[in-house]
KOLDONU-599613 format. One record per residue (C-alpha): residue in three letters; x, y, z. Coordinates in steps of 0.5 Angstrom, whole numbers, padded with zeros to 4 digits, always signed. Example, Ala and Ser with C-alpha at 12.3 -4.5 7.8 and 13.67 -1.06 7.14 Angstrom:
% KOLDONU-599613
Ala+0025-0009+0016/Ser+0027-0002+0014/
% end
This chain:
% KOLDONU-599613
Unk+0061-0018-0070/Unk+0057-0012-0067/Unk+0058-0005-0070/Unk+0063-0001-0067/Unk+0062+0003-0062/Unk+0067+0008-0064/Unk+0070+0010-0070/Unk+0075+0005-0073/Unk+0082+0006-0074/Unk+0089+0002-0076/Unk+0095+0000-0074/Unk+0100-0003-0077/Unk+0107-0007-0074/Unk+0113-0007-0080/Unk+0116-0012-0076/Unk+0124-0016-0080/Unk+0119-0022-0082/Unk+0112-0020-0083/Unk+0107-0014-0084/Unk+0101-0014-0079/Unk+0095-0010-0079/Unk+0089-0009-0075/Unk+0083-0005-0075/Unk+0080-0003-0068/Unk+0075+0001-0065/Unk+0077+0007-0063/Unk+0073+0007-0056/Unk+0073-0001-0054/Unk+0080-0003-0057/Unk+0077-0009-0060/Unk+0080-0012-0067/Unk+0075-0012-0071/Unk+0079-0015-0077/Unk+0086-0017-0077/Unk+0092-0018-0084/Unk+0098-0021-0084/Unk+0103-0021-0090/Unk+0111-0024-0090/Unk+0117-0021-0092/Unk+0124-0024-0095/Unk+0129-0022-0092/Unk+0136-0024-0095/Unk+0142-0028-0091/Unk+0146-0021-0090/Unk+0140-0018-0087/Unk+0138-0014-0092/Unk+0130-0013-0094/Unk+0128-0009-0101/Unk+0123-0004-0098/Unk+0118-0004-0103/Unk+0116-0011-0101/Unk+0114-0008-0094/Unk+0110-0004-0098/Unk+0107-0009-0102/Unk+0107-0014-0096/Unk+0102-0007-0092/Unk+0097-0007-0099/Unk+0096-0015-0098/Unk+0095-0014-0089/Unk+0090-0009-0091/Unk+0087-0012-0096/Unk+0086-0018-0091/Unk+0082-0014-0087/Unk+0076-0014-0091/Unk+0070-0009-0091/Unk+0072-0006-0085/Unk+0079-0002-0087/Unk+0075+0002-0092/Unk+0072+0005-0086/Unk+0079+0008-0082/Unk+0080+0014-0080/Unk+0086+0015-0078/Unk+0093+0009-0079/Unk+0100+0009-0075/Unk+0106+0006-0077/Unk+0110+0002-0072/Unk+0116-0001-0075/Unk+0123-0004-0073/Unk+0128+0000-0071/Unk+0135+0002-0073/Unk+0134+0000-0080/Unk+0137+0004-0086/Unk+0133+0006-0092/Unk+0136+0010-0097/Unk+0132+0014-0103/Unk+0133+0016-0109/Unk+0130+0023-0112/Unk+0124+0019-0114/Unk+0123+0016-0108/Unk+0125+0009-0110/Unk+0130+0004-0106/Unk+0137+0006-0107/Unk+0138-0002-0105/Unk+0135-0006-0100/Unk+0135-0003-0093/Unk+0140-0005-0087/Unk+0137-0008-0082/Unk+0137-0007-0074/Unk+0140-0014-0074/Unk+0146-0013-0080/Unk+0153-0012-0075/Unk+0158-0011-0082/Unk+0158-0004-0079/Unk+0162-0006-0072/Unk+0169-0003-0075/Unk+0166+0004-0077/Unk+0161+0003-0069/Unk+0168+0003-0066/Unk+0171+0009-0069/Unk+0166+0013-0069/Unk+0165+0013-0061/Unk+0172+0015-0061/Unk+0173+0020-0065/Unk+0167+0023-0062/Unk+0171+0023-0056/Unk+0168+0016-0052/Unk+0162+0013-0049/Unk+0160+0017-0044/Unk+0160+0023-0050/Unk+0156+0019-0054/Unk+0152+0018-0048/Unk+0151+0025-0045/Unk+0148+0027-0052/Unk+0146+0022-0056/Unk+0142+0019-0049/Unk+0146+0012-0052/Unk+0152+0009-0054/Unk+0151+0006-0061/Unk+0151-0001-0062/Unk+0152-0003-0069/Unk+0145-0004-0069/Unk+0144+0004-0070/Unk+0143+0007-0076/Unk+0148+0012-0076/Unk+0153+0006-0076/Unk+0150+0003-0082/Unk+0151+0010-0087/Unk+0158+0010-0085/Unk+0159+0004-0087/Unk+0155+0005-0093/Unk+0159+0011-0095/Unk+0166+0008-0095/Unk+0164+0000-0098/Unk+0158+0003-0103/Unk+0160+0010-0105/Unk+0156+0011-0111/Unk+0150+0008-0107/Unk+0150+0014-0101/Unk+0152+0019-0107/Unk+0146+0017-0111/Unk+0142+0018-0104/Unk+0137+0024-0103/Unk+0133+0022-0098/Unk+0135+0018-0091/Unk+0129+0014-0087/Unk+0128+0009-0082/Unk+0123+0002-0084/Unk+0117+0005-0081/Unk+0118+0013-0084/Unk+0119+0010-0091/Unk+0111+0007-0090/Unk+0109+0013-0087/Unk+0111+0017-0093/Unk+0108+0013-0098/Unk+0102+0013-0094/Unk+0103+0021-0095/Unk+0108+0024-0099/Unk+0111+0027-0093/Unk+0118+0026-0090/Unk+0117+0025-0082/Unk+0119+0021-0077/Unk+0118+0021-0069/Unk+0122+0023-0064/Unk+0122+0015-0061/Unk+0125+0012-0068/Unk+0129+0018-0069/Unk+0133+0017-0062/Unk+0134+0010-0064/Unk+0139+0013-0071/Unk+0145+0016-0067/Unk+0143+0023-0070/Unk+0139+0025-0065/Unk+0141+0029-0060/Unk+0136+0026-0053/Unk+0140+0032-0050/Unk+0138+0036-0055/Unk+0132+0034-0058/Unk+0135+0035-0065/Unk+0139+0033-0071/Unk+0146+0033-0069/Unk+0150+0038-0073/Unk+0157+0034-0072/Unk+0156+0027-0073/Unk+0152+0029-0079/Unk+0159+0032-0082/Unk+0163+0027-0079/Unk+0159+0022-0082/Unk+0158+0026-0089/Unk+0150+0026-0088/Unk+0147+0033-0089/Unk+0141+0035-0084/Unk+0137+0035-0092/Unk+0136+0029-0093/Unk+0132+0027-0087/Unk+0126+0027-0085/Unk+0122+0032-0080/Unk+0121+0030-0073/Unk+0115+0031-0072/Unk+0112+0034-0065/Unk+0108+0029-0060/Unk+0101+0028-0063/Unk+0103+0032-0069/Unk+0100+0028-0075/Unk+0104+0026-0081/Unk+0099+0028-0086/Unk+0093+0025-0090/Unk+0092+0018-0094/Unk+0093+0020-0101/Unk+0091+0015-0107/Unk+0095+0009-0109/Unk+0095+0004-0113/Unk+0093-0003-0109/Unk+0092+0000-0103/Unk+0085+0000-0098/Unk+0085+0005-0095/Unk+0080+0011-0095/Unk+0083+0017-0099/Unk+0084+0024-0093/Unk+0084+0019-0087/Unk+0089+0022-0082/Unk+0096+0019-0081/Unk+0099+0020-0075/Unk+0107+0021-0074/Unk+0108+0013-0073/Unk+0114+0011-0069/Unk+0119+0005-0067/Unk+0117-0003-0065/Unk+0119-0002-0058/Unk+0116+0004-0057/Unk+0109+0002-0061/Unk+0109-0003-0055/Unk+0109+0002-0050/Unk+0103+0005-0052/Unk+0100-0001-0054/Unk+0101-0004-0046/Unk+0100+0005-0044/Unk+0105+0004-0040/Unk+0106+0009-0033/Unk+0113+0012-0031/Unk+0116+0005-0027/Unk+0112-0001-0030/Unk+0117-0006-0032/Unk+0116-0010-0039/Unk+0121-0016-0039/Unk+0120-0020-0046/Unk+0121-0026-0048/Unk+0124-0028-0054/Unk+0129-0031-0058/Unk+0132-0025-0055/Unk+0130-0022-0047/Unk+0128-0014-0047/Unk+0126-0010-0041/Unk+0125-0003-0041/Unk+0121+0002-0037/Unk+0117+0009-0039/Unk+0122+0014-0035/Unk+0121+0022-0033/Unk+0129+0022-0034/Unk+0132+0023-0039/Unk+0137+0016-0039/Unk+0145+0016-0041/Unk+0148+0011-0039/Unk+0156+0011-0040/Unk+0157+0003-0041/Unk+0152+0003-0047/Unk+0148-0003-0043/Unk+0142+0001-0043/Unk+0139+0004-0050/Unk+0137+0012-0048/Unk+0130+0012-0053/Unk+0126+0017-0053/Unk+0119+0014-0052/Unk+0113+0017-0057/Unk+0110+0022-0053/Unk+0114+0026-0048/Unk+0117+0022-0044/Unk+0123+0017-0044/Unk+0124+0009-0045/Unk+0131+0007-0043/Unk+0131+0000-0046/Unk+0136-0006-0045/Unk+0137-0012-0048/Unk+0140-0019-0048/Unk+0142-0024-0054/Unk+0139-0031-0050/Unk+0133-0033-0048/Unk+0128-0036-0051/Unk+0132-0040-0056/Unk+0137-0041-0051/Unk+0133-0045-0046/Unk+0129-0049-0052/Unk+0136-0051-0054/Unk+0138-0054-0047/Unk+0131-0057-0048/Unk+0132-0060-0054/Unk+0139-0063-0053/Unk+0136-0067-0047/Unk+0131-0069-0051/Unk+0126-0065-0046/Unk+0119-0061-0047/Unk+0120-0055-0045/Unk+0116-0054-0039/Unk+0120-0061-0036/Unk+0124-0057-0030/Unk+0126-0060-0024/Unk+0128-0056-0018/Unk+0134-0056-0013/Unk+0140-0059-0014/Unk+0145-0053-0014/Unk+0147-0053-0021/Unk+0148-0046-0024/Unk+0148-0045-0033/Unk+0150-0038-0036/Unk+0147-0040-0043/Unk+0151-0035-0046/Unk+0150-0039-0053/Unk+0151-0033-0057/Unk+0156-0029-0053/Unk+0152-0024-0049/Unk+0150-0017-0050/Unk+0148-0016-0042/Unk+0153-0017-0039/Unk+0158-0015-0045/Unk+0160-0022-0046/Unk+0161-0023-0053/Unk+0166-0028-0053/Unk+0163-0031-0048/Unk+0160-0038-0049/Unk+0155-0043-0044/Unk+0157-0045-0037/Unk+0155-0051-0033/Unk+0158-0052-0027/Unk+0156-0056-0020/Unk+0155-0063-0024/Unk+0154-0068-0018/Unk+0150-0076-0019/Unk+0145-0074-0017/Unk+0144-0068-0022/Unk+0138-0069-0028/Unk+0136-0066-0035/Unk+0130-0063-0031/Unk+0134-0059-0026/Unk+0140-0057-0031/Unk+0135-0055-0036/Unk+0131-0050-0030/Unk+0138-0047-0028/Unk+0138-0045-0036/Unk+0131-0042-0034/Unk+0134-0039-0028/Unk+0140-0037-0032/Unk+0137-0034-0037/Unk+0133-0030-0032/Unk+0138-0028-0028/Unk+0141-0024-0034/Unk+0134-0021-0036/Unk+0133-0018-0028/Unk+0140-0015-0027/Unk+0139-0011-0034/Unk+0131-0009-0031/Unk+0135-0006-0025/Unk+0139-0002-0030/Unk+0133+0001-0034/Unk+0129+0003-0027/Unk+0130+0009-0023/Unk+0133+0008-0017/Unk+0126+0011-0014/Unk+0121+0006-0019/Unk+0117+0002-0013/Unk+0120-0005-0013/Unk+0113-0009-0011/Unk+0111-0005-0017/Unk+0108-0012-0022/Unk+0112-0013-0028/Unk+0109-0014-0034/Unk+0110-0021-0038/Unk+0109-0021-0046/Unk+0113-0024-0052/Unk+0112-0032-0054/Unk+0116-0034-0047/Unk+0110-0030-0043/Unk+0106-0036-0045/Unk+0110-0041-0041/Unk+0109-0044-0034/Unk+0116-0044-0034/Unk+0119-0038-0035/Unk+0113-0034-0031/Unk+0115-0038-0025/Unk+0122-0037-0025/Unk+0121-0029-0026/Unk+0117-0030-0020/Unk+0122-0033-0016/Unk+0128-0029-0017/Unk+0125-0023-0018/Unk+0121-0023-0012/Unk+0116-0018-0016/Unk+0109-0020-0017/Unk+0106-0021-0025/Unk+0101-0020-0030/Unk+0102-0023-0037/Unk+0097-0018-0040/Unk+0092-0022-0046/Unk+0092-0017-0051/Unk+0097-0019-0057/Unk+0101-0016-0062/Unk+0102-0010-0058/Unk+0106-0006-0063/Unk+0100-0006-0069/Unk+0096-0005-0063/Unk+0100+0001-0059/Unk+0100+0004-0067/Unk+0092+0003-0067/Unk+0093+0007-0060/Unk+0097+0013-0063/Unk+0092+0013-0069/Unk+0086+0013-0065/Unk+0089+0018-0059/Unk+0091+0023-0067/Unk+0083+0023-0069/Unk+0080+0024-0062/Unk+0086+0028-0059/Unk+0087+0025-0053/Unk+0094+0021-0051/Unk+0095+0015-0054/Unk+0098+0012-0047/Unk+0091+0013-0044/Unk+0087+0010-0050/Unk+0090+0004-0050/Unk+0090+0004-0042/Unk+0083+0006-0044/Unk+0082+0000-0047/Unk+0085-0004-0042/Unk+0090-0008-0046/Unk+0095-0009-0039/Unk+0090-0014-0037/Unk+0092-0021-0035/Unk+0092-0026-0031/Unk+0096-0024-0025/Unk+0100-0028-0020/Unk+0103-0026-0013/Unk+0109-0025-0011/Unk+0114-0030-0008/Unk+0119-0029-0004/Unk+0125-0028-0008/Unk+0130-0035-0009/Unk+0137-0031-0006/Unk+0141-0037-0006/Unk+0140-0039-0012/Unk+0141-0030-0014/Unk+0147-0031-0010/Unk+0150-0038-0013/Unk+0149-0034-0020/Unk+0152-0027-0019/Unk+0158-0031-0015/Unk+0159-0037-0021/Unk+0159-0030-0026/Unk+0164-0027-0023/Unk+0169-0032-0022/Unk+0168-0034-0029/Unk+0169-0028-0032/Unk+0177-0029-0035/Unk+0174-0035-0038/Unk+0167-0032-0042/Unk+0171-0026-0044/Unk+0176-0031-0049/Unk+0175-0030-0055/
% end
């Protein structure tokens, strides 16, 4: 490996399964070293925090000699996730995770008794899922009373790393807007919601300002990093892969995973009163209206399996439709629902069923996409493809076809360590942290032209959609 031609730094992705670290040069972008330990997480979706700590000490030791020479680290870690603290720090109990829905009965309360969705929206910037933090305390102070009475600190995943790293309590404006205790509107803790949830604004971390560091590595035991090296304020996944691609207002991401998400950088502050669209703050001074759809991935690699297919088998044509609902849906708000096939004829395949679970999947992923974008975003502008779809000729194409948009699957990997190395080095060298990783060019990918857009098949899937509505909405 060639000597850096800049400093280097370190950012991390806290993720639901596993730690990730990379050590970058600061003036290049390259991964000089890389780590990468796993976490346990129990089958009610909870996760001790102190193995993610442990699981940070093991990524970093993996590093090598190169993470002894950092200068500056930043945490990127998963959302929503409830993190009770004791007075000495150490877990109350295991963390709640984003994924953890008991919190569905005090979610549906709350947004009442503040007065509905279009409350939440207006001041929070979202109406909370039961993913959100705020849901999870509440549920937490009427099931485990004793647990909340014997908190004394409240963080999110990525915040508690941060104050091990330390010693400080803080967090960003991104991570916090995902709590449902931030006010988007405000720019601060929500002093009602704090009361009607018994939670007092003590017990939560500072909010840090964009570009503010959280403060300097202090010495621990296992840990590798070079005491006195800056920390900066860290923030959530999604908002770590923003930076990590240097996003632009108006540069759609669609993601493709177990489950899809598109989001946006926008100038506006979003509040959308349907709750389909999560009004994130972004980790700079912008915005990153968010939304998300529970069958992707997972869906059409099902449909494939039960036909015995690779997943890259479609065949095109022959006016099938399949809304592959296999676990309900979040967009559209169809949680009942289940999948839907329909327009069988003789000469229907496997291949051209398993390219209409694509054109399914797809189709639920655009009509969110336009939600997420300003109704002034350029429409030719290319949308970037990342997650483990992103690799697939299947799924490009279809993005392709019905989306009439031109893509760009960007080369670099692990964009949530690689935004958090991005919010690092933008600390050490002040400098914004969208711009270094634009510096570093990590957008860059193969692209493809745009096609002209399949309106039949559009047309066919909104209108077997609508007709089918009463259906998917049983329970």
């Amino acid at each position: 490996m060639a000597a850096p031609e800049g400093p280097l730094v370190v950012g991390v992705d806290s993720s639901t399964q596993s730690t990730k670290a990379l050590v970058v040069d600061a003036a290049t972008g390259e991964v000089v070293a890389r780590g990468q330990a796993p976490h346990t997480v129990s089958a009610d979706h909870e996760s001790d925090p102190e193995q993610w700590w442990d699981a940070l000490c093991a990524a970093l030791e993996q590093c090598g000699p190169a993470v002894h020479q950092a200068a500056a680290v930043s945490i990127g870690g998963q959302q929503h996730g409830l993190v009770t603290l004791d007075a000495g720090g150490r877990p109350v109990r295991p963390a709640l995770l984003w994924n953890d829905v008991r919190s569905a009965p005090q979610r549906d309360r709350l947004v009442e008794e503040l007065g509905g969705p279009k409350v939440w929206a207006e001041r929070f910037g979202s109406v909370p899922a039961t993913s959100f933090t705020v849901t999870k305390w509440a549920w937490l102070t009427e099931l485990e009373p004793e647990a909340a009475a014997a908190t004394r600190a409240v963080r999110l995943p990525h915040d508690y790393l941060t104050e091990r790293l330390t010693g400080q309590g803080t967090t960003d404006r991104g991570d916090a807007s995902g709590t449902g205790w931030w006010s988007t509107a405000d720019e601060e803790y929500d002093r009602e919601i704090l009361e009607r949830v018994g939670l007092s604004p003590d017990l939560l971390p500072r909010v840090l300002g964009h570009g503010e560091a959280a403060g300097t590595v202090r010495p621990a035991e296992g840990l590798p990093l070079p005491q006195g090296a800056l920390v900066a304020a860290g923030t959530g996944d999604n908002m770590a892969a923003a930076l990590g691609l240097g996003l632009r207002p108006g540069q759609p991401v669609l993601s493709l995973g177990t489950s899809g998400t598109v989001y946006a950088v926008s100038t506006h502050r979003p509040a959308d009163p349907t709750g389909i669209v999560a009004g994130f703050a972004d980790a700079r001074t912008d915005w990153l209206p968010l939304a998300c759809t529970l069958n992707c991935t997972l869906a059409v690699d099902r449909v494939a399996a039960l036909f015995g297919l690779d997943r890259e088998a479609v065949e095109a044509g022959g006016g099938v439709t399949v809304l592959p609902f296999l676990d309900g849906e979040r967009t559209p708000d169809l949680p009942y629902a289940s999948g839907l096939l329909t327009g069988l004829r003789h000469d229907t395949t496997p291949g051209r069923i398993l390219q209409a679970t694509y054109d399914g999947a797809v189709y639920s992923l655009l009509a969110a996409l336009d939600l997420v974008l300003d109704a002034d975003a350029a429409a030719d502008t290319p949308i970037l493809l990342i997650g483990g779809g992103a690799k697939g000729t299947a799924w490009r194409e279809t993005v392709r076809r019905l989306s009439g948009r031109p893509v760009v699957v960007p080369r670099a990997q692990e964009l949530v360590a690689l935004g958090a190395a991005a919010q690092a080095a933008a600390l050490l060298l002040g400098e914004d942290a969208a711009a270094v990783a634009r510096r570093w060019s990590t957008a860059e990918g193969p692209s493809y032209e745009a096609v002209e857009r399949d309106e039949e098949t559009l047309a066919r899937l909104a209108a077997t959609l609508d007709g089918a509505d009463t259906l998917l909405r049983r329970r």
